[in-house]
C-alpha positions as CSV (number, residue, x, y, z in Angstrom):
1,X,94.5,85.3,96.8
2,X,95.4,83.4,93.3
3,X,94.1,84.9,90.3
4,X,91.1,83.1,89.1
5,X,91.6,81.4,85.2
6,X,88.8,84.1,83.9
7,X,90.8,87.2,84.5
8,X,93.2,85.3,81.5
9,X,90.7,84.9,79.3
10,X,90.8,87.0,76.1
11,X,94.3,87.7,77.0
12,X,97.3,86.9,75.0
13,X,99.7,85.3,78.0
14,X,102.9,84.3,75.6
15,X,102.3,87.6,73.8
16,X,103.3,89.7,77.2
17,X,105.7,87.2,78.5
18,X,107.6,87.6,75.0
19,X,106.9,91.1,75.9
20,X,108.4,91.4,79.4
21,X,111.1,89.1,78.3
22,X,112.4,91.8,75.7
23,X,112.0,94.2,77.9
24,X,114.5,92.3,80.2
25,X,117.0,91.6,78.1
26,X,116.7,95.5,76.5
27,X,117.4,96.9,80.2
28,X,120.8,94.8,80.3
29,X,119.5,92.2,82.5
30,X,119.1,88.0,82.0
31,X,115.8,86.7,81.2
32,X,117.5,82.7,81.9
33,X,119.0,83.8,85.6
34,X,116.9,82.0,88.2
35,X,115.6,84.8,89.3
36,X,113.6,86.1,86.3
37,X,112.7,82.6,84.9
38,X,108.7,82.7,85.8
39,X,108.7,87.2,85.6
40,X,107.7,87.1,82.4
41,X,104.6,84.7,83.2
42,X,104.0,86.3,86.5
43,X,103.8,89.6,84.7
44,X,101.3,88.2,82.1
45,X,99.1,86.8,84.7
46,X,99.8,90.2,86.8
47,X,98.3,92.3,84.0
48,X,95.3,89.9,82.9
49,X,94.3,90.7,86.7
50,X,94.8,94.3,86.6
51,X,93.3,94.9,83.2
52,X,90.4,92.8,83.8
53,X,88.1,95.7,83.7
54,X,88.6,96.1,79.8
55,X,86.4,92.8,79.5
56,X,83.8,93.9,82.2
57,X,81.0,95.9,81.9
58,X,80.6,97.5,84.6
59,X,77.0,98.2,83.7
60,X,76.0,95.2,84.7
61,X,76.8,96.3,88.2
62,X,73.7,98.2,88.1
63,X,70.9,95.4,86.2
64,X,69.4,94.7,89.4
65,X,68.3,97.9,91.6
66,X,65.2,98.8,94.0
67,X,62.6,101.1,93.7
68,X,62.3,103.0,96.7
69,X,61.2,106.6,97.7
70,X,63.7,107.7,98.6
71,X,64.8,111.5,97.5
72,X,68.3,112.1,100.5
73,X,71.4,111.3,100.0
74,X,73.0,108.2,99.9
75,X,76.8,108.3,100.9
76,X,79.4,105.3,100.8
77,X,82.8,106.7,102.0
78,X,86.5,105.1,101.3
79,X,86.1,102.3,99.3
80,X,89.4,101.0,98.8
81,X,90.6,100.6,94.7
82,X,93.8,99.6,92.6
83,X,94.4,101.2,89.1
84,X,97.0,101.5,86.7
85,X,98.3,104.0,85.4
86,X,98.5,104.5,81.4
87,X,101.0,107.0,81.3
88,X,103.4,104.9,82.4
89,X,101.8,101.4,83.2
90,X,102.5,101.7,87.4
91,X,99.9,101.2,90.0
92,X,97.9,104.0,91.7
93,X,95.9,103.0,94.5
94,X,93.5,105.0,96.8
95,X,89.8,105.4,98.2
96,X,86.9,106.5,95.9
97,X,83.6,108.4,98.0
98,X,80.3,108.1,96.5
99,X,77.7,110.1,97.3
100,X,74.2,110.0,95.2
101,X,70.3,111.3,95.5
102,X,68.0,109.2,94.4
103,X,65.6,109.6,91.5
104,X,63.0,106.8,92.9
105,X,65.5,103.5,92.4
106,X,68.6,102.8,95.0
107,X,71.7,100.5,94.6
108,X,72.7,98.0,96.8
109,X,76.1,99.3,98.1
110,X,78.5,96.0,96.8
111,X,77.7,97.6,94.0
112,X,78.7,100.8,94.1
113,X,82.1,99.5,95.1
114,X,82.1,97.1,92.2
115,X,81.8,99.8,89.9
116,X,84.7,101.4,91.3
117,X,86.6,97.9,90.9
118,X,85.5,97.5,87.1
119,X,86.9,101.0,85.9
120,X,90.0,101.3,88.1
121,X,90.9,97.5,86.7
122,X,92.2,99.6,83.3
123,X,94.8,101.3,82.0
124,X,93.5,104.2,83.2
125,X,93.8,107.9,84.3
126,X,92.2,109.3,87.9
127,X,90.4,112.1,85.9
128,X,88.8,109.8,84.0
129,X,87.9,107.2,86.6
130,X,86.2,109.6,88.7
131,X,84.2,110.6,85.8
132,X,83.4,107.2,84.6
133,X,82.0,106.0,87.8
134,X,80.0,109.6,88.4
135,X,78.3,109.4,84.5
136,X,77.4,105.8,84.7
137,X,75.1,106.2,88.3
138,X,73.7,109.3,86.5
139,X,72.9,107.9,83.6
140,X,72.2,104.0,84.1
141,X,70.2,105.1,87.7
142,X,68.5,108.2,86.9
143,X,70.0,110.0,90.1
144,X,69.4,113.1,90.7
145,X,72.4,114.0,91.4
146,X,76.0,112.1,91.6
147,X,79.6,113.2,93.5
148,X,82.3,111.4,93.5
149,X,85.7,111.8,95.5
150,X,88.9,110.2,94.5
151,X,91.9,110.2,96.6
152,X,95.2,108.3,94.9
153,X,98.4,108.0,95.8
154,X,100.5,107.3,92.1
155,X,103.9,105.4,91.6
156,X,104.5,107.5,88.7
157,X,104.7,110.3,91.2
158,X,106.4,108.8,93.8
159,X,108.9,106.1,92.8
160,X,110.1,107.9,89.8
161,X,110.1,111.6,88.3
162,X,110.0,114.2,91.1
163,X,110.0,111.3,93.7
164,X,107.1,113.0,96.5
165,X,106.3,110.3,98.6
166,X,103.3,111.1,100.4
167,X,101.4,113.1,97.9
168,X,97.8,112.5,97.2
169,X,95.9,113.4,93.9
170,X,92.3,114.3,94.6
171,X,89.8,114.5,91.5
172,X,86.2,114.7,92.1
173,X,82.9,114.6,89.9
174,X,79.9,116.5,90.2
175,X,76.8,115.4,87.7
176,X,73.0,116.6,88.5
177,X,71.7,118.8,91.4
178,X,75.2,118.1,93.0
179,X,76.8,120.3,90.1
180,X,73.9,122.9,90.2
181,X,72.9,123.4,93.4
182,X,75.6,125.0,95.4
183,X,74.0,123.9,98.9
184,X,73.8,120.4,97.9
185,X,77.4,120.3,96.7
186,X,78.9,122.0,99.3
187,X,77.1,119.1,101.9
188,X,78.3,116.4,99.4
189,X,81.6,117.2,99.5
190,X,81.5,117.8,103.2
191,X,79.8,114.2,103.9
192,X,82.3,113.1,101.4
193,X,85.6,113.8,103.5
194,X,86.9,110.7,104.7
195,X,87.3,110.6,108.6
196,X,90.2,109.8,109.6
């Protein structure tokens, strides 16, 4: 899928490309070889896709919702997301579970994972993605309660450093009656387990 012109905009392409071009020539290698001609500009695009998010709201996810009495809970399960990390600018990628209760308005479920989407598309920690995307359902939606579940596997942790492929970072949110009310947790995060 090519990256559409809007991710770029507000982004400063020849700034990175000088950017990544320094950075090739400080690592020993040849920013001219034939190789690494179009890295620097394939970077800079690369980056105005994955930071997108810093020039979304992801608010605006949530302007149109319904009004329905409806108090259970409302579960969508391993939604697929991309992040990077800010530690040391490498990709994690993983599935986010939402699970939320109602306080007399629902959200159509695109939207839920376009929230995901407009947070992980940041330099970003998993800590505070899964937070970010618990907080704004509580407090743009007035649910009741909010869990979220992220599961992440992170380059940082696996292609460099201690190098443990395989290892999966969990983090998980709890705002509402689904941080007060034991029962009610204790069923989120059961619903919340991805079956595989």
């Amino acid at each position: 899928m090519a990256v559409s012109e809007s991710f770029t905009e507000g982004v400063d392409l020849p700034r990175i490309e000088k950017a990544v071009r320094e950075i090739l020539i400080a690592v020993g290698e040849d920013p001219d070889r034939d190789g690494l001609l179009k890295t620097p500009n394939r970077v800079a695009r690369m980056y105005a896709e994955m930071f997108r998010g810093l020039r979304e709201s992801p608010e605006r996810h949530l302007e149109t919702v319904f009004d329905e009495d409806h108090h259970e809970m409302v579960i969508l399960r391993e939604i697929p997301f991309h992040s990077m990390c800010e530690h040391h600018l490498l990709p994690f990628s993983g599935e986010a579970h939402i699970a939320y209760i109602p306080g007399g308005k629902i959200v159509g479920l695109s939207k839920l994972a376009r929230i995901v989407d407009a947070y992980a598309a940041r330099p970003q920690v998993q800590e505070r993605l899964t937070s970010q995307i618990a907080d704004l359902l509580a407090g743009e939606v007035q649910a009741k309660g909010t869990a979220v579940v992220l599961e992440a596997s992170h380059s940082c942790m696996t292609c460099r450093g201690v190098k443990k492929s395989g290892s999966i970072m969990v983090t998980s949110a709890l705002r509402g009656i689904m941080h007060s009310n034991q029962s009610t947790r204790a069923e989120a995060l059961h619903l919340l387990q991805p079956r595989r």
